[in-house]
C-alpha positions as CSV (number, residue, x, y, z in Angstrom):
1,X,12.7,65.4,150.7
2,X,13.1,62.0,149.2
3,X,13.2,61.3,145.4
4,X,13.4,58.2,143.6
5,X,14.4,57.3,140.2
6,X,11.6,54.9,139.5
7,X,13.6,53.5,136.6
8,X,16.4,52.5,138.6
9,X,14.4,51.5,141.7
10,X,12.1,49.0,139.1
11,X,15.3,47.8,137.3
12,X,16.7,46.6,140.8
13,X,14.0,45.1,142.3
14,X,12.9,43.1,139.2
15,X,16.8,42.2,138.9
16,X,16.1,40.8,142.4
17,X,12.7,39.4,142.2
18,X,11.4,41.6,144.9
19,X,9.0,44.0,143.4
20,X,6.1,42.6,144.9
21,X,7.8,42.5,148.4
22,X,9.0,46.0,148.0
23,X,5.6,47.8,146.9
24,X,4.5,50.6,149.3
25,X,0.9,50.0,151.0
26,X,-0.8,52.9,149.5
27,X,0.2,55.2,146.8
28,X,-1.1,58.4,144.8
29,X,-0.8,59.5,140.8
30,X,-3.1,62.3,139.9
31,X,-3.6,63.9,136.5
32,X,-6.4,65.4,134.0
33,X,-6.0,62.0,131.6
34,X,-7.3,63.7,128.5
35,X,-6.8,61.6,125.8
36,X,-4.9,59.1,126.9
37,X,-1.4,58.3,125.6
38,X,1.8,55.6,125.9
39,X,3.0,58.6,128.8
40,X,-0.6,58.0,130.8
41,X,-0.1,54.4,130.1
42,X,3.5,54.2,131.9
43,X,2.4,56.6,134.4
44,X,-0.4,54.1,135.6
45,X,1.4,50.9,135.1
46,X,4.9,52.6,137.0
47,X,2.1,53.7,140.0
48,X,1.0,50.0,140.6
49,X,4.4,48.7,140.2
50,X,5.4,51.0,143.2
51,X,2.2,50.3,145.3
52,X,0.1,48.1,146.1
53,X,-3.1,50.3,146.3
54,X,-3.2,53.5,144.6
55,X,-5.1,56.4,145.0
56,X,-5.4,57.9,141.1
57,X,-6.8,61.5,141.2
58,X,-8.1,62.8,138.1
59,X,-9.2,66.7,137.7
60,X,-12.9,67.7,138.3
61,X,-14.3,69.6,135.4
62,X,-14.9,72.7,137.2
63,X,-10.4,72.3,137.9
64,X,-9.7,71.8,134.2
65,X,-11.9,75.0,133.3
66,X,-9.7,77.0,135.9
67,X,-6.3,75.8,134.3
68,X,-7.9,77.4,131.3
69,X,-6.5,74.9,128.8
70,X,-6.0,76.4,125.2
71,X,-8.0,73.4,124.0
72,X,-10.7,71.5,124.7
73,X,-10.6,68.5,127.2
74,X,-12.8,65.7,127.6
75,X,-15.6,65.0,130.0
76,X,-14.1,64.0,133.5
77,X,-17.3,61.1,132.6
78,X,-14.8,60.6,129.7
79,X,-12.1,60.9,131.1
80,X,-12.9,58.3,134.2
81,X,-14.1,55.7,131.4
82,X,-11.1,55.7,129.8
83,X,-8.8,55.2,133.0
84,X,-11.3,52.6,134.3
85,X,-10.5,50.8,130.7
86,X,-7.4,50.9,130.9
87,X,-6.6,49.9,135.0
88,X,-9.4,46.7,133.8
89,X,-7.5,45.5,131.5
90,X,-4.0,45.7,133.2
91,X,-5.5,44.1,136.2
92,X,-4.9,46.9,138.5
93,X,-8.8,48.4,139.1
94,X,-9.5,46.4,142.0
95,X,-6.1,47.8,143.4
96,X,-7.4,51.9,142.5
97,X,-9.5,54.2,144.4
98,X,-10.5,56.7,141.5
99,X,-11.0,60.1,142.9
100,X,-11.9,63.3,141.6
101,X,-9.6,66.7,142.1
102,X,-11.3,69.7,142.5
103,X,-7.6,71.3,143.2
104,X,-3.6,70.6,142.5
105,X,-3.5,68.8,146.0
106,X,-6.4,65.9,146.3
107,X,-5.9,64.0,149.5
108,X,-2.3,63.9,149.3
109,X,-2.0,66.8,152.1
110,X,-4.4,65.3,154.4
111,X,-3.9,61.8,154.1
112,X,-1.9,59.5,157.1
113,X,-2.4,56.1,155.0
114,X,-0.1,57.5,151.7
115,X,3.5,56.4,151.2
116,X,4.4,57.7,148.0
117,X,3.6,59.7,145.1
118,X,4.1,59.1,141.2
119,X,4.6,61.9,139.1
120,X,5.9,63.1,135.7
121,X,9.0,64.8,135.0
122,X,6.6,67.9,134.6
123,X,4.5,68.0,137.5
124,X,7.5,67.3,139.8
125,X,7.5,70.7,141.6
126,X,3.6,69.5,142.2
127,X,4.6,66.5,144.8
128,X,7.6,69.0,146.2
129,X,5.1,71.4,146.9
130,X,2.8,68.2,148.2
131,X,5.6,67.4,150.6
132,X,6.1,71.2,151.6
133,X,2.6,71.3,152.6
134,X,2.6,67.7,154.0
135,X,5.1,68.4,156.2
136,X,4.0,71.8,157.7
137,X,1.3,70.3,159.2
138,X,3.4,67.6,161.0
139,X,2.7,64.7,158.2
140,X,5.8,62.9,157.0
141,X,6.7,63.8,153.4
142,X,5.7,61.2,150.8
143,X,8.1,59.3,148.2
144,X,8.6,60.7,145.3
145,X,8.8,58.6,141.9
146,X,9.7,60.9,139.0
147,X,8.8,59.1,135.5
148,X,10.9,59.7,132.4
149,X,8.4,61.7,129.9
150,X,7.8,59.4,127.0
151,X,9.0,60.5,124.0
152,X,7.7,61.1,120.3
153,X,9.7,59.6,117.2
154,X,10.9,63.3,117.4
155,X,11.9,63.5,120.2
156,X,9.4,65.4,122.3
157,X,7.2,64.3,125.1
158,X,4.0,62.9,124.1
159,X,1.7,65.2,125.3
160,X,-2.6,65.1,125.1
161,X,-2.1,68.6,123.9
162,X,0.5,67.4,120.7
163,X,-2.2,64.5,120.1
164,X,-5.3,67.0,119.5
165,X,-2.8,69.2,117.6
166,X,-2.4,65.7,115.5
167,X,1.2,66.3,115.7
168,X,1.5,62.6,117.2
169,X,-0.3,59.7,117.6
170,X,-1.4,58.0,121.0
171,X,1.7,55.7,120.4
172,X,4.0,58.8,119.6
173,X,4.4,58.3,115.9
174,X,4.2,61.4,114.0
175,X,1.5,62.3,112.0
176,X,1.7,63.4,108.8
């Protein structure tokens, strides 16, 4: 299984003006995007420094009510807005296929076109299992980019769940 340190991978390439030239073709990120924060932000911009294209996945309604969440999440309508916003004005829409995920895999098991995979510190065991899967069924295992959670001014990952609580603040300043 290959893992990448997407810090250190970024920090090298820019040191050696190759990003561009060293961009997989087509890469995945996937995630429920419920009120999104600096982590969704870094996410996103991390998966288009990595690939050219991306494939961002974002969880079906009918997925979030199985996770049964212990608060409320937006509209995947919502939801999709908001990540359309933000891709627009970083550029990077005309580089994403937006899909919906009706389960924890998308089109990352079936796929032959996918290179890599971004993911969080927390959903790292996701992509391992991703590649476990991948790779039973004779597909090469995908690149794994781990991102650093952002932190709070306390320390503690800014979360969409600490947000609603109005623990934090999109920008992960503490409220109150």
């Amino acid at each position: 299984m290959v893992k990448l340190n997407c810090h250190q991978l970024f920090d090298t390439a820019f040191e050696a003006g190759t990003v561009e030239e060293n961009r997989l073709s087509l890469i995945s990120v996937g995630g429920t995007f419920d009120v999104m924060h600096k982590g969704h932000w870094f996410l996103l911009e991390e998966t288009f420094h990595a690939g050219e294209k991306a494939i961002v996945g974002i969880t079906s309604d009918e997925f979030v009510a199985s996770m049964k969440k212990k608060h409320a999440v937006a509209s995947y309508e919502n939801r999709l807005r908001d990540v359309k916003e933000f891709l627009a004005e970083r550029g990077f829409l005309e580089r994403a296929e937006i899909v919906p995920l009706d389960d924890p895999f998308g089109p990352t098991i079936e796929s032959d076109d996918l290179e890599g995979i971004v993911v969080s510190e927390e959903t790292e065991v996701g992509a391992e299992a991703i590649n476990k899967l991948r790779v039973e069924r004779g597909k090469k295992p995908l690149l794994i980019f781990v991102i650093t959670m952002v932190l709070a001014d306390d320390g503690k990952p800014i979360t969409s769940t600490r947000v609603r609580k109005q623990e934090v603040d999109r920008y992960g300043h503490l409220i109150g």
